[in-house]
C-alpha positions in Angstrom: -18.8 -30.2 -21.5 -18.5 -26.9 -19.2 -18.6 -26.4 -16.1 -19.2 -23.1 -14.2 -17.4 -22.8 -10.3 -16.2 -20.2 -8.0 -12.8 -21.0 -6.4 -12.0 -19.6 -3.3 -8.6 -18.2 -2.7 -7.7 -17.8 0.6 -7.4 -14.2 3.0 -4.1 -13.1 4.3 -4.3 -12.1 7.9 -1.3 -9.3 7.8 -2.0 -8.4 3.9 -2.9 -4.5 3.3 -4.3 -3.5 0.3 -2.3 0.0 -0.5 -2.9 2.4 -3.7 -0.3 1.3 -6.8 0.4 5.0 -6.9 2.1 4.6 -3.7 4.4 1.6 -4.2 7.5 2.2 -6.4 9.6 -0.5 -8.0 14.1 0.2 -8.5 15.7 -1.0 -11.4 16.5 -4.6 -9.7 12.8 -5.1 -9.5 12.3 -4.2 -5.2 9.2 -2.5 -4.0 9.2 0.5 -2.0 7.0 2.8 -0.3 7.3 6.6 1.6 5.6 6.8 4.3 5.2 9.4 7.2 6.9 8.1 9.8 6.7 8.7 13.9 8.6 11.7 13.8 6.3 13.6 11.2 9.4 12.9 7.9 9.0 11.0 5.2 10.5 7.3 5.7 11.8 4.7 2.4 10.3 2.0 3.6 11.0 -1.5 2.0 7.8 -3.7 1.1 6.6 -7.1 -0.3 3.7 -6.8 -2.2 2.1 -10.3 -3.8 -0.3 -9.1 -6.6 -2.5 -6.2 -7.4 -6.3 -6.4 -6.3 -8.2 -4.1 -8.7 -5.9 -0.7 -8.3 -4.4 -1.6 -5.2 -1.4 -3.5 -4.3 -1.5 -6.8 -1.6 1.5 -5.7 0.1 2.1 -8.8 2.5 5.5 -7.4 4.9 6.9 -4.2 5.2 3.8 -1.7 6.4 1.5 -2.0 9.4 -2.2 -1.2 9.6 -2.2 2.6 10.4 0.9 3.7 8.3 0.4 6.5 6.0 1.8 5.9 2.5 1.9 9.0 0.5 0.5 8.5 -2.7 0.3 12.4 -4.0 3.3 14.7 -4.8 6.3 12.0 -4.8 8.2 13.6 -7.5 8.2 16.9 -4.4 9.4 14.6 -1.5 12.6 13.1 -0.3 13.2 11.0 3.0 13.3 13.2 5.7 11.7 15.9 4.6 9.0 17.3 7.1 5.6 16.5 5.6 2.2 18.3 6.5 -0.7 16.3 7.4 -3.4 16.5 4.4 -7.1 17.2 5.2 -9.2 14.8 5.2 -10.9 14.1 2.4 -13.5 11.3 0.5 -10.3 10.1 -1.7 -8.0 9.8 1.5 -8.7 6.0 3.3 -6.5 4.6 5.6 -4.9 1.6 4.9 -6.8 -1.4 5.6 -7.3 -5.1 5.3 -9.2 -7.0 2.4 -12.0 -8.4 3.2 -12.8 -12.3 2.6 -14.4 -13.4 -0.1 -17.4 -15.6 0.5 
């Protein structure tokens, strides 16, 4: 006998969905991300990130909606370096929240 159903799994209200490119694990197994902070310099910035939707990461504490992770040219950066605002472009989305699932 089979059976064929769709389980739901729940939406997290404060969950972002953020490119894997732009999380980094250390050694010990902690997640990070740089981000361009208030000031215009790149930031470390500690994160929690649950499980990876597709090619993005469910990061559940550590950024807000709004916060630009930089995903391009890591190896080039350090934090505090200044960092120049990219154009906008069609493969540059801000970060945003996943949508329910019906």
């Amino acid at each position: 006998m089979y059976v064929r159903a769709i389980v739901g799994t729940g939406t997290r209200q404060s969950g972002l969905l953020v490119p894997q490119q732009g999380i980094a694990r250390d050694p010990k197994g902690h997640t990070t991300a740089m981000v361009v902070g208030q000031d215009g310099k790149v930031e470390v910035r500690p994160v929690r990130v649950s499980q990876a939707i597709g090619d993005k990461w469910l990061v559940e504490d550590g950024l807000a909606a709004g916060d630009k992770v930089i995903v391009e040219g890591l190896q080039k950066i350090q934090p505090g370096a200044p960092c120049k605002r990219p154009r906008p472009g069609p493969s540059r989305q801000p970060l945003r929240r996943p949508t329910p699932q019906p």
